[in-house]
C-alpha positions as CSV (number, residue, x, y, z in Angstrom):
1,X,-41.3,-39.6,1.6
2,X,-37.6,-38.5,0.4
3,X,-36.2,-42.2,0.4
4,X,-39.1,-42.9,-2.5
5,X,-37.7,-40.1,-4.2
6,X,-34.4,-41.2,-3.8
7,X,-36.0,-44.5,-5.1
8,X,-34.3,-46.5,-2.4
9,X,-36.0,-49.2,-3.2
10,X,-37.7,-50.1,-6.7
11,X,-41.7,-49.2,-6.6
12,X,-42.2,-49.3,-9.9
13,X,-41.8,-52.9,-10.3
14,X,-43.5,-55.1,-8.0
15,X,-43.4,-59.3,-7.9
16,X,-45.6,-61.8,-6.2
17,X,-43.4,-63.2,-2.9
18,X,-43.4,-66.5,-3.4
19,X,-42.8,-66.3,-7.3
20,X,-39.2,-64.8,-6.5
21,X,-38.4,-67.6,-4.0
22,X,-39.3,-69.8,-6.9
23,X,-37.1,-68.3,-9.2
24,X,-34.5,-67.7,-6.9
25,X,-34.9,-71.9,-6.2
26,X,-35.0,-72.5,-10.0
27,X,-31.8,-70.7,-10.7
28,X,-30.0,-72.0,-7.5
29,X,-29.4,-67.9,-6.9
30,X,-29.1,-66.5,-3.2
31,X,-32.0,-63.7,-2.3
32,X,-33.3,-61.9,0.7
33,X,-36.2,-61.1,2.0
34,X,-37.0,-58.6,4.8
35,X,-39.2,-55.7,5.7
36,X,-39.5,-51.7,5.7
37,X,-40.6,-50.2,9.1
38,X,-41.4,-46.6,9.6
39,X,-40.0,-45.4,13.2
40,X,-40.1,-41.5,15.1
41,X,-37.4,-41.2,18.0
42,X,-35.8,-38.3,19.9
43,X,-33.0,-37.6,18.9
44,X,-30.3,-36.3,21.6
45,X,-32.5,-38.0,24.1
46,X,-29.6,-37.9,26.8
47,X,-29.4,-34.1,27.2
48,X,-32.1,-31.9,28.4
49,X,-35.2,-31.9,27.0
50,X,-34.7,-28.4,25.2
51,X,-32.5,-30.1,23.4
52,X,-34.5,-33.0,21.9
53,X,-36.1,-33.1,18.3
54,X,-38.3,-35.6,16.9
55,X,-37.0,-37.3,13.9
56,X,-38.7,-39.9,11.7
57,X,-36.7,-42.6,10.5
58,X,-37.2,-45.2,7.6
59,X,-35.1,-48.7,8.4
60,X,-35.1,-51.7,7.3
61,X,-36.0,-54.9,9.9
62,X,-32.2,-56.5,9.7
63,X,-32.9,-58.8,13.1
64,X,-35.6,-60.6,10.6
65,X,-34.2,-61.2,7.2
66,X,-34.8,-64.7,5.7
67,X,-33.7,-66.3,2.5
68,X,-34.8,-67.9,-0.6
69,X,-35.3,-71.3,0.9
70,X,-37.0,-69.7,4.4
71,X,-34.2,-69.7,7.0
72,X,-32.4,-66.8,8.5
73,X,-30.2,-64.8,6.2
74,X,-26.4,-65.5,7.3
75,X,-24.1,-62.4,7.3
76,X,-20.3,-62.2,7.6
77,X,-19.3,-61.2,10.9
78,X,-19.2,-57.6,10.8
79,X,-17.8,-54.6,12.9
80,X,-17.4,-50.4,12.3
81,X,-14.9,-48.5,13.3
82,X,-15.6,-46.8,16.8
83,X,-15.1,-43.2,17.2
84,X,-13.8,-42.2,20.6
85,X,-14.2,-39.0,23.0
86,X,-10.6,-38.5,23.6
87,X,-10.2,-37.5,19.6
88,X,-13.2,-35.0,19.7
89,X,-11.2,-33.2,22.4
90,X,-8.2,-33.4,20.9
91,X,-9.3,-31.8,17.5
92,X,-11.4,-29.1,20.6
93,X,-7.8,-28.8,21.6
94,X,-6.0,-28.1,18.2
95,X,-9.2,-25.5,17.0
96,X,-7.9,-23.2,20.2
97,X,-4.5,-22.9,18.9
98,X,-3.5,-19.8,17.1
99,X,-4.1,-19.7,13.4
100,X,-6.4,-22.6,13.8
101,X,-10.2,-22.9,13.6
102,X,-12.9,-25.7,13.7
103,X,-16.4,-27.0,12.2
104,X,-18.7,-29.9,12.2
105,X,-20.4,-31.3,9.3
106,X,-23.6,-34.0,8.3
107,X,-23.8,-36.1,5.8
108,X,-27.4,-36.3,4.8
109,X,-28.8,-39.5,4.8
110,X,-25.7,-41.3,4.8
111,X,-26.1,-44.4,4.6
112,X,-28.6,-44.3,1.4
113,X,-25.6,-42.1,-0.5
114,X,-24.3,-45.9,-1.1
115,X,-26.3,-48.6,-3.2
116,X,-27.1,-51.6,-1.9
117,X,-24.6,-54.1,-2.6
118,X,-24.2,-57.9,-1.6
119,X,-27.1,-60.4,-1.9
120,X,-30.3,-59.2,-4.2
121,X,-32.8,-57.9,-1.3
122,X,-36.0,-57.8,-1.9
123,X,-38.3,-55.6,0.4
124,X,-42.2,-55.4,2.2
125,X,-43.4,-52.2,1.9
126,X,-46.2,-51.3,4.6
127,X,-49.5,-51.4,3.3
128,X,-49.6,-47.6,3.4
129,X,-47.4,-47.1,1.7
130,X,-47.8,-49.1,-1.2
131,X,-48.4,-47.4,-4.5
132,X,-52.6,-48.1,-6.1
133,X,-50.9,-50.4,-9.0
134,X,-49.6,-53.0,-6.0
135,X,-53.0,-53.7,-5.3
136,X,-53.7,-56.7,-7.5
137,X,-50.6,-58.2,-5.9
138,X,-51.2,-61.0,-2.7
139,X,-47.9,-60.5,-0.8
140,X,-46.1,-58.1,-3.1
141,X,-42.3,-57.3,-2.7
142,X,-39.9,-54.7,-4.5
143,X,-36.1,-54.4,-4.7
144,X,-33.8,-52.6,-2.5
145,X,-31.4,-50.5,-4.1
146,X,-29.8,-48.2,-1.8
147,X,-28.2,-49.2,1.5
148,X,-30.9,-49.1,4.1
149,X,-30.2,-48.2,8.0
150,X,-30.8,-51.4,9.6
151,X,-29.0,-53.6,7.5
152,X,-26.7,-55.8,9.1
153,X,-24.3,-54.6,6.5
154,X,-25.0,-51.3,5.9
155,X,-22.7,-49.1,8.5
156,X,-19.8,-51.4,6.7
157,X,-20.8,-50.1,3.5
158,X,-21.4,-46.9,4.5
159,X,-17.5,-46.8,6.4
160,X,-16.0,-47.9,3.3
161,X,-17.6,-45.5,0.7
162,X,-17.0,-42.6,3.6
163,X,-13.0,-44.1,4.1
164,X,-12.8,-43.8,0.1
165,X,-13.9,-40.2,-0.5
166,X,-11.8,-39.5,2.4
167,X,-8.4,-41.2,0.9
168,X,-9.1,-39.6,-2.3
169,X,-9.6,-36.3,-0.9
170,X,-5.8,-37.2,0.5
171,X,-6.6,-38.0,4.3
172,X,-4.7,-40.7,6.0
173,X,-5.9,-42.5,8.5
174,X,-4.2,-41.6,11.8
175,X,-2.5,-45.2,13.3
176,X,-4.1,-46.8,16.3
177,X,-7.0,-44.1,16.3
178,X,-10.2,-45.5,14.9
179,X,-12.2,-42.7,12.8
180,X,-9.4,-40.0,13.0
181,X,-7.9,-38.8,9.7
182,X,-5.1,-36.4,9.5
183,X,-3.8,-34.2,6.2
184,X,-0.4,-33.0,6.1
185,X,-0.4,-30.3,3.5
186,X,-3.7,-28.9,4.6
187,X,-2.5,-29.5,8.4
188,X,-6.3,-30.8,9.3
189,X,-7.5,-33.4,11.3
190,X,-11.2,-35.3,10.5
191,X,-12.8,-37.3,12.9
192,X,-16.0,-39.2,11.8
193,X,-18.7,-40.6,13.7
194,X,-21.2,-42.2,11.4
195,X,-22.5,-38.9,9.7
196,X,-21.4,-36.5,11.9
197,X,-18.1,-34.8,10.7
198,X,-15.7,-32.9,12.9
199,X,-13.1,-31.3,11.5
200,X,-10.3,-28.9,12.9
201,X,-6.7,-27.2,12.1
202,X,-5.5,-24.6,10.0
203,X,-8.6,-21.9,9.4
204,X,-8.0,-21.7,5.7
205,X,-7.8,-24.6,5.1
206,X,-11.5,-25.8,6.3
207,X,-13.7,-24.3,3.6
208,X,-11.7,-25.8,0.5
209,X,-11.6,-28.9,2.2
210,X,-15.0,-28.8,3.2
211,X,-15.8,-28.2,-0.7
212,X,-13.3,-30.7,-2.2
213,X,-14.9,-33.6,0.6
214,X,-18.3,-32.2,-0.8
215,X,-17.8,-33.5,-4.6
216,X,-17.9,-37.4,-2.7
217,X,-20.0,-36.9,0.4
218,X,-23.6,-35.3,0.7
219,X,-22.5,-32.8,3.6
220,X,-24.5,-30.4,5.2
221,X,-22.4,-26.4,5.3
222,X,-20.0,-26.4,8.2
223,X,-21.0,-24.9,11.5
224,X,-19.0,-24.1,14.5
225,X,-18.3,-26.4,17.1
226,X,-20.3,-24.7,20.3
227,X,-23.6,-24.9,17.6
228,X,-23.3,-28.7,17.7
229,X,-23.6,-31.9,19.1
230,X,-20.5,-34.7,19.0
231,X,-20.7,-38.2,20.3
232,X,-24.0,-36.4,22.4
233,X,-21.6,-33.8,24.2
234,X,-21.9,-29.8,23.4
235,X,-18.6,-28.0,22.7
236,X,-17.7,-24.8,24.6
237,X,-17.1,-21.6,22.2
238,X,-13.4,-21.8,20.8
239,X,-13.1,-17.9,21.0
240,X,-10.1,-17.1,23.0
């Protein structure tokens, strides 16, 4: 699968469970333990059902991570920005003025553009999945390396790296509007949801900025706003 390839988590060298809790013990060192569950869902399940696709998704079980000792893992209260209607329709609003244009953007895989940071995690793989040499192994287990969907950390992560790229690239963020980013001398505004990228303002402005947020981000090319999906609404065609 493409998150092996991406070597999201470390196959290649398997331990024994209960020999890293040991060794975790020994050397009074903090490690977590948690599983990898292969999921399908429909994606854009609130509109219509011409609209659905099925999409398979790999996650990691962050409702059941334990420690080194055997208890429940312990996070740091932890929230992501929201990302509200009322700025989609505003940057709908700005693409319709003259001069002006607008286009949405993906990140692939997201959050896995990040590595895993924070306490050493150590994974399950399914059975299925685990590669022939894992087989002498009783209750095998492999490091994670890149930051999973499903961790209770990872959409913090991910906002941070995203906010980064998006500072160096010279965005600001816009006060008291969560997600929206605004560039003077290009005269664009971004707003982010997640992965999804909608941006809007000055038409020649979009593809070098689309490029110059590329050299950070993973992004999928640009499409027009009525050929997407934002925050699960359609957008009507911007053509005057």
């Amino acid at each position: 699968i493409k998150l092996e390839s991406k070597k999201a988590w470390d196959l290649e060298n398997p331990r024994e469970y209960d020999e890293v809790r040991a060794d975790a013990s020994r050397a009074d060192k903090k490690a977590h333990f948690g599983r990898i569950y292969l999921l399908c869902h429909i994606k854009h399940s609130e509109l219509s059902q011409d609209q659905w696709s099925y999409k398979g998704r790999v996650v990691f079980q962050g409702n059941n991570v334990k420690d080194e000792s055997g208890f429940s893992a312990v996070f740091s209260e932890q929230g992501t920005s929201a990302s509200h209607l009322a700025a989609a329709k505003f940057l709908d609003a700005i693409a319709r003025m003259d001069g002006n244009d607008g286009q949405d953007s993906d990140a692939m895989s997201a959050y896995t553009q990040v590595q895993h940071t924070g306490e050493e995690t150590w994974v399950f793989i399914p059975k299925d999945r685990q590669p022939k040499h894992w087989a002498k192994f009783r209750n095998p287990v492999c490091k994670l390396k890149l930051n999973l969907y499903g961790h209770p950390l990872a959409g913090l992560h991910w906002e941070k790296h995203c906010k980064q790229a998006l500072t160096t690239c010279g965005f600001q963020p816009v006060t008291g509007w969560e997600c929206l980013y605004k560039h003077k001398e290009a005269k664009l505004f971004l707003s982010v949801y997640v992965d999804d990228f909608k941006m809007a303002g000055r038409k020649e402005s979009l593809a070098p900025m689309w490029a110059k947020i590329g050299k950070y981000l993973d992004l999928e090319p640009p499409t027009p706003f009525d050929e997407n999906v934002y925050l699960g609404c359609g957008q009507a065609n911007i053509t005057p």
